[in-house]
C-alpha positions as CSV (number, residue, x, y, z in Angstrom):
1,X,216.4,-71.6,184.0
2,X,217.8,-69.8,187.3
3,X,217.2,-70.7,190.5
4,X,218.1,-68.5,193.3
5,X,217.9,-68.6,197.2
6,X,215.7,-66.8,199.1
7,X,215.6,-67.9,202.6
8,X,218.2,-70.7,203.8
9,X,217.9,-71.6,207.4
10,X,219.5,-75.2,208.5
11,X,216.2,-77.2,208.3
12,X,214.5,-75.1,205.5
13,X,215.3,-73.3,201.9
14,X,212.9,-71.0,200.1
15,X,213.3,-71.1,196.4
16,X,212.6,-68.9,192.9
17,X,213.1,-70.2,189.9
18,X,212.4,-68.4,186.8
19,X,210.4,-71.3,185.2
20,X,207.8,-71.3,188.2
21,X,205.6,-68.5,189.2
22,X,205.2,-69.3,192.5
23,X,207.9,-69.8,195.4
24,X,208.9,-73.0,196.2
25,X,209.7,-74.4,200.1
26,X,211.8,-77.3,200.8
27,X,212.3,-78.2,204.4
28,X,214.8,-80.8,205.7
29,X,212.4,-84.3,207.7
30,X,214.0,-87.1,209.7
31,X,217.5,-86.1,207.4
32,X,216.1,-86.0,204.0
33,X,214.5,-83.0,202.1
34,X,210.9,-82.6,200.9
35,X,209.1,-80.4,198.7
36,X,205.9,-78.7,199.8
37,X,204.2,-78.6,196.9
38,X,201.2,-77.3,198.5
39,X,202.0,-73.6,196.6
40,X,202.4,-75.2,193.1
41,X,199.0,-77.1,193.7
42,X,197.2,-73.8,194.8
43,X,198.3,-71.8,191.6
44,X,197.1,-74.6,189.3
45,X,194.1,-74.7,190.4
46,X,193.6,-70.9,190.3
47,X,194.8,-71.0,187.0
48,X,192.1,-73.9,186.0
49,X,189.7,-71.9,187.0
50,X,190.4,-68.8,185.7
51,X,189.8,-70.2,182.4
């Protein structure tokens, strides 16, 4: 699996991996860093009901 950089800003790094479809967001709160899964969530559901 690769992951490559996208966007990197101080508080904030835009990810692609090559084992998710969609692009994944991390931002930097109070020091530590958190996903925003909020685009993974959206594509599953999408993908539910497409079937």
């Amino acid at each position: 699996m690769k992951i490559t950089r996208l966007l990197e800003e101080p508080e904030r790094v835009v990810l692609q991996s090559s084992a998710a479809p969609v692009q994944i967001e991390v931002r930097r709160v109070n020091g530590e860093w958190k996903l925003d899964a909020s685009p993974i969530i959206e594509f599953r559901k999408k993908a539910a009901s497409a079937r």
